[in-house]
C-alpha positions, 0 to 999 in steps of 0.5 A: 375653300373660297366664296366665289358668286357667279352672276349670269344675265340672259342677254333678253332680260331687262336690268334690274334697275330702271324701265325696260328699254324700248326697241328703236330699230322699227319705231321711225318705220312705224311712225312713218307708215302712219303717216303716210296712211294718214296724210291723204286723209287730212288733205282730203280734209282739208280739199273738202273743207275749202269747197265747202265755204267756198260753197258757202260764201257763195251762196251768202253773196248771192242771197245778200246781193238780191236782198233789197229786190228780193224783200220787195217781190217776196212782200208782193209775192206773200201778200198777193191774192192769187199767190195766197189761193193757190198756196195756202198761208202762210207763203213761205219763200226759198232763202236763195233766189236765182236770177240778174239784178242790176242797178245803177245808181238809184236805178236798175233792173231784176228778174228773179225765180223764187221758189215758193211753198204754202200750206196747200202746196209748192210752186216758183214764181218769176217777178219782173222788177225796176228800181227807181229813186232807190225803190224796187216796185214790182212790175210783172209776175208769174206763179207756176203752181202744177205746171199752171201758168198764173198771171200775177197783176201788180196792181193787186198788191202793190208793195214798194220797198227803199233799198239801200244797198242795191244789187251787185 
């Protein structure tokens, strides 16, 4: 008799040398499923990002644009007596006033809303202000603190402040 040796493999079994082989008949599918799940997701990302320093460069733009007419009525503003009454110290201002500022050379023109908040409580405030000489004086105000209308004389707290940027 001979020695006769017979091999049989299942055809589901992995060789015995080596890593199982990978399926590659489903794996592009895959692959391209999660992208397509995946990519709105990013591009919303990416929208939403843009409006957001977009929103942010704005707001930098406009605060830097006002800042030496703003210094002058904030100055004039924290240190006037009616302000300081009826808010309580220390008079705090909102960092984004709203408003026009125009200049023209070493003159020009602002008006600007500031919002305005104390110990005692909140309120805006409207300064009318002309720059000459490159400085921005105060020349009227108003203080709404409650839905009441306060006069502020600028001649109560007089603050001037050299500007050396100007407004846009």
């Amino acid at each position: 008799m001979s020695n006769l040796e017979v091999s049989v493999a299942r055809p589901d079994a992995a060789p015995a040398s080596g890593p199982p082989s990978k399926k590659t008949g489903r794996a592009w599918w895959a692959r391209l499923l999660w992208g397509v799940a995946l990519a709105p997701s990013f591009a919303l990302s990416g929208v939403v990002f843009f409006f957001v320093t977009m929103a942010f460069g704005l707001c930098c733009w406009l605060r830097f644009g006002f800042e030496g007419v703003y210094d002058a009525s904030f100055a004039f503003l924290e240190n006037h007596p009616v302000v300081v009454a009826e808010l309580g110290p220390p008079v705090r201002g909102d960092w984004l006033p709203t408003g026009k500022a125009r200049t023209q050379g070493d003159s020009g023109e602002a008006r600007l809303s500031i919002e305005l908040s104390g110990r005692r409580g909140d309120g805006l405030a409207t300064v009318h202000s002309r720059r000459q000489q490159g400085t921005w004086v105060v020349e009227e105000a108003t203080l709404w603190v409650d839905g009441v209308e306060h006069t502020l004389s600028a001649k109560a707290a007089p603050i001037a402040a050299r500007d050396a940027g100007g407004a846009r």
